[in-house]
N, C-alpha and C positions, 0 to 999 in steps of 0.2 A: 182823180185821186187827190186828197186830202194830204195836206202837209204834218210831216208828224208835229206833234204836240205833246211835251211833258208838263204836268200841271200836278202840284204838291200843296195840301191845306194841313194846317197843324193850330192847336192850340198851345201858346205860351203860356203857365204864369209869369206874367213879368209885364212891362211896362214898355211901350211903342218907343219910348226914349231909349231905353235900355236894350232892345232889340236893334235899334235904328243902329245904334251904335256899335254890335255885336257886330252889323252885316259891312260896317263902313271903316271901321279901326282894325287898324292892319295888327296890334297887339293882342286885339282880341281874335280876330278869325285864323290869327298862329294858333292859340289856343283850344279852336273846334274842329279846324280843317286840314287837318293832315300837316300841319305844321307849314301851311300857306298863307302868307303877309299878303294881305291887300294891300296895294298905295294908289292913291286920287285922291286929288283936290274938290271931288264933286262938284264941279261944275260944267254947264249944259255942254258940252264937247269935248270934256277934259279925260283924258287917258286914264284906264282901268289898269294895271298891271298885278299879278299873281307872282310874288314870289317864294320860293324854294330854296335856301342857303343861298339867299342872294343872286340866282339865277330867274329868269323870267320862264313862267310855265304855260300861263295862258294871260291873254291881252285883248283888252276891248276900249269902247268907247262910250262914257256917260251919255244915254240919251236924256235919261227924266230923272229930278231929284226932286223932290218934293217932302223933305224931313214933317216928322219921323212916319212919314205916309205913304210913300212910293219913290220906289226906285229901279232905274232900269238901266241896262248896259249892255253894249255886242260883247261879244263873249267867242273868242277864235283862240283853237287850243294849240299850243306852242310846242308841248313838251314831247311829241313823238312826229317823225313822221306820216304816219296814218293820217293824220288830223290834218295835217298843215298846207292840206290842198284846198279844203272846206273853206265854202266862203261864213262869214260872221254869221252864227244866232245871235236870239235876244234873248236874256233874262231880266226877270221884272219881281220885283216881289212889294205885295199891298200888304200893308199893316194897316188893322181895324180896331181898335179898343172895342171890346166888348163891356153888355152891363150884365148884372145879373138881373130876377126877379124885381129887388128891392130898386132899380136903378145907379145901382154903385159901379163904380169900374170891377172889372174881375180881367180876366184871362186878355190876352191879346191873338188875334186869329191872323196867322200869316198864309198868304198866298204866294204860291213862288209858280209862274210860269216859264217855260223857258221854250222857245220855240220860234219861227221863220227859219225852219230847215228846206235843206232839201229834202228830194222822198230819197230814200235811201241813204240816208245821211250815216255815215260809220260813228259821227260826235253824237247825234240823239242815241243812237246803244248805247253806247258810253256813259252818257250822264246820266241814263235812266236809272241803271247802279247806282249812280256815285252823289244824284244829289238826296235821296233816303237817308243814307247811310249818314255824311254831311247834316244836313237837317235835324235827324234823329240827336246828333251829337251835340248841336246847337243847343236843341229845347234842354239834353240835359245838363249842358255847361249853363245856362242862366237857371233853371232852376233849384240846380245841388250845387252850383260851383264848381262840376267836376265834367267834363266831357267825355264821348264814350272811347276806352283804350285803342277802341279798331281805326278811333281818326286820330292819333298823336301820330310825329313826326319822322317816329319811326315805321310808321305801319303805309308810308306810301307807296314805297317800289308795289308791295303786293296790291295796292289799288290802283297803281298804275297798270299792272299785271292784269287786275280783274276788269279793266277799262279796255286794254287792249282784245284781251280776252271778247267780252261783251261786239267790240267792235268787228272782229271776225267771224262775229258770229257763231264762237264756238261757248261752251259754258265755263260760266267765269270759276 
């Protein structure tokens, strides 16, 4: 049996710089993610933590930094019990400048993996949710300015809810 595996491709307009910085700026991922502050140093060991009003949600550790071109981190969810028995996944996400025909920069294509679960893992239900919805908000906080209403900071108990949800298996 095969370990599960979540794996997410999207095109940005916008810039590997501007992205880099979306996924690593704790000011910025308040504004896409459910109103969750990233903080790390980024560097090769150095502590990932997620915060929520200043509470720790979820916590990992920098594997790979490689600006504005890869980056990866364990990722062990904090914020309920359900979760907090799970040993760490990895998320990793590849940014690629793309060209167009003419050979000019155009779009940026992100890959976001997120996986070395176990099989049965309650956290891969969970995120399968939660990194779309995430994601989807991203691309449209850089492109309009404006990220989508389902991820401000008020809308997380109910994504917590649909995580837990998802996790039991039952529908979110």
């Amino acid at each position: 049996m095969t370990e599960p595996k979540f794996v997410y491709v999207t095109y940005i307009a916008t810039t590997p710089e501007q992205l880099w910085q979306a996924l690593t700026d704790g000011a910025f991922t308040e504004r896409y993610w459910f109103g969750t502050r990233i903080k790390s140093d980024w560097t090769l060991g150095a502590s990932v933590n997620f915060l929520r009003n200043d509470t720790i949600s979820d916590t990992g550790v920098v594997l790979e930094c490689d600006p504005p071109r890869r980056l990866s981190y364990s990722w062990s969810v904090k914020f309920h019990e359900e979760f907090r028995h799970e040993r760490p996944s990895r998320v990793t996400f590849e940014i690629e400048q793309m060209t167009n025909a003419s050979g000019t920069r155009s779009e940026v294509k992100l890959t976001v993996t997120h996986d070395d679960f176990d099989a049965g893992s309650k956290v891969f239900r969970a995120i399968s949710g939660g990194w779309p919805v995430v994601l989807a908000s991203l691309k449209s906080f850089l492109e309009t300015g404006h990220a989508l209403a389902l991820t401000n900071a008020e809308a997380i108990e109910a994504a917590k809810e649909r995580a837990l949800a998802a996790a039991r298996g039952a529908a979110a």
